[in-house]
N, C-alpha and C positions, 0 to 999 in steps of 0.2 A: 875322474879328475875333478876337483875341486874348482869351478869356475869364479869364483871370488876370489883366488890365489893369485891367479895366472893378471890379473886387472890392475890395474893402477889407480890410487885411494883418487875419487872425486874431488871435486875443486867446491870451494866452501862457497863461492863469490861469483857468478856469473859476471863481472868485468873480465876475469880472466879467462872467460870461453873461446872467446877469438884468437886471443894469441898461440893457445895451446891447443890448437884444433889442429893445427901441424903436427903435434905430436901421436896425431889417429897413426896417419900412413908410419910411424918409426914402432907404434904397438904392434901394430899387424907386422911390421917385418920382425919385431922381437916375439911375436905367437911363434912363426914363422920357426924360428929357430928355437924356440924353447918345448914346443910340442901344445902350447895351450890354444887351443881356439882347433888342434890340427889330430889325427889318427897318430895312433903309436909310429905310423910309419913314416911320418913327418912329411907326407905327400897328401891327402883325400882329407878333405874338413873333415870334422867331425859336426854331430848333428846343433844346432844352433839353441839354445835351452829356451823352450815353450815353443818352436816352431817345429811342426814334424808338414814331411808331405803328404800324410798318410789325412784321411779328412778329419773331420772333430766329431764327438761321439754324437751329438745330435746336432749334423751336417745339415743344411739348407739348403747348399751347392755340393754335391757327391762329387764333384772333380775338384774341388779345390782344397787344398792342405790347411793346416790349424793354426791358429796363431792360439796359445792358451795365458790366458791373465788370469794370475791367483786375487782373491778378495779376502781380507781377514778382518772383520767385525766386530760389534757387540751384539750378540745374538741369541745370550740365553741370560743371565743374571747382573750383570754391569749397571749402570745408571743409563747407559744411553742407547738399552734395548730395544725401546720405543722407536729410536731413530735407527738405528744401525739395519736390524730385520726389514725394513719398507724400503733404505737404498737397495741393499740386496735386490731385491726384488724388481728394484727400476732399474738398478745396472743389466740385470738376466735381461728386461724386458728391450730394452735401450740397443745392446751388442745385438740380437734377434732382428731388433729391425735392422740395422745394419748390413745382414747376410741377408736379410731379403731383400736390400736393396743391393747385394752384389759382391758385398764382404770387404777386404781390406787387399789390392795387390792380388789376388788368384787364391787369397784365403780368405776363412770363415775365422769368428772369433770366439772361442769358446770362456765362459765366465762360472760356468754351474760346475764343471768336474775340481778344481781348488776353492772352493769356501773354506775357510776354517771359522773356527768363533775364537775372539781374545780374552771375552768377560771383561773387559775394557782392563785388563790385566799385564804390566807389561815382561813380567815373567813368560807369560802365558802365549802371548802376542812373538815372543822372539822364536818359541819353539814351534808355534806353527808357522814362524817363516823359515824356520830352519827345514819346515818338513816338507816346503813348498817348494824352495828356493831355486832347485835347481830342475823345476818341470814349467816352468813359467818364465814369458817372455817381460812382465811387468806387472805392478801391480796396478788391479783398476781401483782398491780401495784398501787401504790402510786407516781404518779410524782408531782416532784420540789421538792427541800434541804427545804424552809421555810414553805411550804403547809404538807410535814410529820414533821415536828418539831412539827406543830399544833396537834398533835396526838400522838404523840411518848409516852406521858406520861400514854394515857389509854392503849397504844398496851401494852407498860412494864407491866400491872396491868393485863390486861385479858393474859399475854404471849399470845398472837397474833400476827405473824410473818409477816413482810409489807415487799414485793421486789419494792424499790426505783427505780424509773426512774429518779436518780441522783446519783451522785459519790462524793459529797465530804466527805473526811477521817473520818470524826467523825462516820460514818457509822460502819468503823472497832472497832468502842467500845459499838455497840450497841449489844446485842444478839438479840434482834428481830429483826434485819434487815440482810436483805441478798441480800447482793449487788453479783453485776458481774462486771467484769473489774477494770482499775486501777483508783482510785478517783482521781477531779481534781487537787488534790495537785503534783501527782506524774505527772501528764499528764503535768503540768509547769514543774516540775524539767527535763523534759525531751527535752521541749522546746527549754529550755536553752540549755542543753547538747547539742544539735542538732545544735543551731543557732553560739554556738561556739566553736565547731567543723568544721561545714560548711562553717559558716561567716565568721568567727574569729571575732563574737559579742565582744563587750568590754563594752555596756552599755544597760540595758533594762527598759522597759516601761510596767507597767503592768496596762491594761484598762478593768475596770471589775463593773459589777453590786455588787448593795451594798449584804450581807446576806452570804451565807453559800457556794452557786456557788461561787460569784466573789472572795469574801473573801478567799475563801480555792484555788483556782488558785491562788493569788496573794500574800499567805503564800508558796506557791510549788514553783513560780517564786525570790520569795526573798531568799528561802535557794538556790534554783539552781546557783542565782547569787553571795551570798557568796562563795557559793562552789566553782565558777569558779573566783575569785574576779574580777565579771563585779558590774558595777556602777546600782546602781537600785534606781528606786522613780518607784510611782502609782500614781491614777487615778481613784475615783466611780463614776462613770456614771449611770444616769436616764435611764430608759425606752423610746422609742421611737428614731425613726430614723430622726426626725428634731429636737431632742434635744443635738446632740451630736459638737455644735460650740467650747464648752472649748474642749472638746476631740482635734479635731482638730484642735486648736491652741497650745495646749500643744503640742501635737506632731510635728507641725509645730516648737516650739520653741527648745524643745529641742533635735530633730532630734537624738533619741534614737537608736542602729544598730538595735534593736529587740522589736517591742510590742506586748506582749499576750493581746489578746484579748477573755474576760472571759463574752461573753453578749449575746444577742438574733440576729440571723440571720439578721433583718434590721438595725438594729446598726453597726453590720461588715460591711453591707456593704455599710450603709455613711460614715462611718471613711474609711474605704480602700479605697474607692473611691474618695473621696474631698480631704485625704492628697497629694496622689498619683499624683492627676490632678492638686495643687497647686508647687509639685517638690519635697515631700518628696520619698529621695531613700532608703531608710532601711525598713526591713522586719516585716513581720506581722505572726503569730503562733497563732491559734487560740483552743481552747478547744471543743471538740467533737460538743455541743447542738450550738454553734457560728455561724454553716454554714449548708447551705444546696443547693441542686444543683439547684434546683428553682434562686437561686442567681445565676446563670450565664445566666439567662434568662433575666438579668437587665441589665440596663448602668454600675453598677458596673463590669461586666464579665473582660473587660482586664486588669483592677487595682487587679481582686482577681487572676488571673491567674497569673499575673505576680511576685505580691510580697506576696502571700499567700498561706498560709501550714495550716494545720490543723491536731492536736493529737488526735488520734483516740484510744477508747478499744479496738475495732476489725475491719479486714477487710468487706468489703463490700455488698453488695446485689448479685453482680454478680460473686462472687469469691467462685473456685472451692474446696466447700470442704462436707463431706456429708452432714452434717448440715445445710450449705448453699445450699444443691440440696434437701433436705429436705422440706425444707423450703417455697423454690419459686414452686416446686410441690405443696403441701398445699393452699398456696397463691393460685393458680391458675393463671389467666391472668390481672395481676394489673398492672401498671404504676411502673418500677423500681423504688425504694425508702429504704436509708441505714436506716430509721426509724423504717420500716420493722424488717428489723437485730433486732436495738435492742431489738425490741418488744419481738421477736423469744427467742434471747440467753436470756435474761431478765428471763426464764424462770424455766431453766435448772436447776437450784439448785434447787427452789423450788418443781419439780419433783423428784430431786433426794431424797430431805428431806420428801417430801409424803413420795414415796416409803420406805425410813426407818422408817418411823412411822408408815407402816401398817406391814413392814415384824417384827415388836416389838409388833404390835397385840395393839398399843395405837393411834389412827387418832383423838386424840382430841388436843387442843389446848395445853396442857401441854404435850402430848404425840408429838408433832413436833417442840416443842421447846426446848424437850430433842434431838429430832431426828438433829436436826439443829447442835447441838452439837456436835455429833457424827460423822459426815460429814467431811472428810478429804481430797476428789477429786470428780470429779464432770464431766459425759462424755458430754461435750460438742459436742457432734458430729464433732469434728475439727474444729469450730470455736472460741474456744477458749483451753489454756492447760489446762489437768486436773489438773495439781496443782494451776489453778484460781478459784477454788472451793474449799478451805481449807477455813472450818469453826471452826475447831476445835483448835487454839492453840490460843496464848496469837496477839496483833492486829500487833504488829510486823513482830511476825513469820509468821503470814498468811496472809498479807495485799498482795496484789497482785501487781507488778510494771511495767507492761511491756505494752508500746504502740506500736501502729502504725505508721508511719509519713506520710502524702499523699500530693496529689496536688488539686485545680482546673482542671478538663478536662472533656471539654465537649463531648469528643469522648468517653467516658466511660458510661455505663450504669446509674449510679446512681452521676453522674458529680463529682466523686475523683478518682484518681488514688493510689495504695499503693506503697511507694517507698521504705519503709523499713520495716524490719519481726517485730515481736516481740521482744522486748528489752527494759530493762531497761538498762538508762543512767547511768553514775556512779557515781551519785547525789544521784537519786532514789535508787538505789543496795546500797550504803552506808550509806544511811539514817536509824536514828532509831524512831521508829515512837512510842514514847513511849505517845506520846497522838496529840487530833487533831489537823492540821496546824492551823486549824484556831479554835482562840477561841474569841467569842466578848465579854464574859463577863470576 
């Protein structure tokens, strides 16, 4: 049986979560009678999809049954390889501790037996959900904005709960999805804030891939610039780091104080590099997945140190907090890396929303999509604030706003530095997010 059939399509808008929460107890009496959720003999459940009682293949606790969460990546040629393989790696590490401290409800949680790779592809991404879909209780990682769009419509149907390793805003109107940190709209509006503040920007440049990433930074960089009344145009840029010559004459022409850059690590750093080394002096801000410290291991390192910052969810691999000592114990002896981080924090909700699904005595898929709802804080172990975990109120009230700002430094563990705490700009804090930055249709 088709368990995405039997479901009823998700709601787009968590305002309407409450009122249609009644509607749980009339699905289960319509499973009831329709044979979905139940044995051909319309009497004995049937088995619940990613929960078995049987234990998980590399069990911790041998008495306790499985909870399994599929993870679908970029893992082998995509652009955001670099990042995709090292969450992997933290989520295996992250669930593991978990079950050694006890596991979830009388289960263990297994994360290693569905990996698939997407190639940040979103052809490619639907067919290994399709080949997951129905062995898995949720997803713990679905990355890239356009590779979960490819999907989003069957998670709404089976309420199946996917944590995005991406931030742009429309996230905050999905209920199955359950982001961490601030999307990249607010991460631009802070850019801003920052560059003119600091700078005294008066004009910005927004360079960003076409889709849901670049688009929704360059919807966050256009409010930020109304808000400060700096002068704005953009820029969609291609794939690949020998395709960025209009990038660089653009910038060259119009010699912008500020351009966000919303693209893939090799991109940042031919544009920062070739503007830089032709004479461009104004500044570059880039969005979290942009940079990575591999890139000071290039010809680009003194163009990106010198005029490049980067807006970050949270601090970094090597920074003191218990989550982050959590963490890198787990890890064990790896190669510092903030992909790591996100892998790790990426998690945290959807633990914390198990756990309420099992302490309601419901671990099925409509049982923590209730639970999701219910979710008002979230203990990040200090790497992030509990109130970045408000799942529960309308996407305004609970959209989360508050970045990081860093630098380039290679003297740092994971090559950034944090220069400022947590804060929303007063762009971001005044914004009303009453639907997503970015909308293409």
């Amino acid at each position: 049986m088709d368990f995405a059939r039997c479901d009823s399509p998700g709601r787009a808008r968590r305002p309407k979560m409450r009122a249609l929460r009644a509607a749980l107890a009339g699905a289960a009496l319509l499973a009831a009678v329709t044979g979905c959720g139940f044995g051909s003999d319309g009497g004995s459940a049937a088995p619940v999809p990613g929960v078995t009682e049987e234990p998980c293949p590399r069990a911790v606790n041998k008495e306790h049954g499985c909870i399994y969460l599929g993870i679908i990546s970029d893992l082998t040629v995509g652009p955001f390889t670099d990042l995709g393989t090292p969450m992997v790696v933290a989520q295996k590490a992250f669930w593991d501790r978990v079950n050694r401290q006890g596991g979830i409800g009388g289960y263990d949680v297994d994360v290693h037996t569905y990996v698939r790779d997407n190639r940040y592809d979103p052809g490619t991404h639907r067919r290994a959900f399709q080949e997951i879909k129905g062995r898995v209780l949720a997803l713990a990682q679905s990355l890239g904005s356009p590779t979960t769009e490819a999907v989003l419509g069957e998670l709404r149907s089976a309420r199946m709960i996917a944590v995005p390793a991406s931030y742009p805003s429309k996230w905050e109107f999905e209920d199955v999805i359950l982001e961490s940190g601030a999307s990249y709209c607010f991460e631009a509006m802070n850019a801003v804030d920052y560059a003119a503040d600091r700078f005294k920007a008066k004009s910005v440049l927004s360079v960003h891939y076409a889709g849901d990433y670049g688009g929704d930074a360059a919807a966050g960089a256009r409010i930020g610039a109304e808000a400060r009344g700096l002068s704005f145009s953009e820029l969609e840029i291609p794939q690949g780091s020998g395709r960025q010559e209009k990038a660089i004459r653009t910038i060259l022409t119009r010699r912008p104080d500020l351009v966000v850059v919303t693209a893939g690590p090799a991109e940042t750093a031919a544009i920062v590099s070739k503007t830089v080394e032709a004479g461009f002096q104004g500044h570059f801000m880039g969005n979290n997945p942009a940079y990575t410290a591999a890139l000071l291991r290039t010809p680009a390192a003194p163009a990106l140190k010198a005029r490049y910052l980067m807006v970050s969810p949270w601090k970094p691999f090597a920074y003191d907090s218990p989550g982050h000592t959590a963490m890198r114990q787990a890890l064990g002896r790896v190669p510092p890396d903030d992909a790591y981080t996100s892998g790790w924090i990426f998690q945290y909700p959807l633990k914390a929303v198990l756990e309420r699904a099992a302490a309601n005595g419901n671990l099925t898929r409509d049982g923590v999509y209730e639970a999701l709802s219910q979710t008002t804080t979230v203990d990040y172990e200090g790497m992030l604030p509990r109130h970045a975990g408000n799942f529960s109120g309308t996407p305004n009230a609970a959209a989360f706003r508050e970045s990081v700002i860093a630098r380039p430094d290679d003297r740092e563990f994971t090559g950034s530095k944090v220069i400022t705490d947590f804060a929303p700009g007063p762009t971001a804090k005044a914004h009303r997010l009453e639907s997503p930055c970015y909308n293409p249709g």
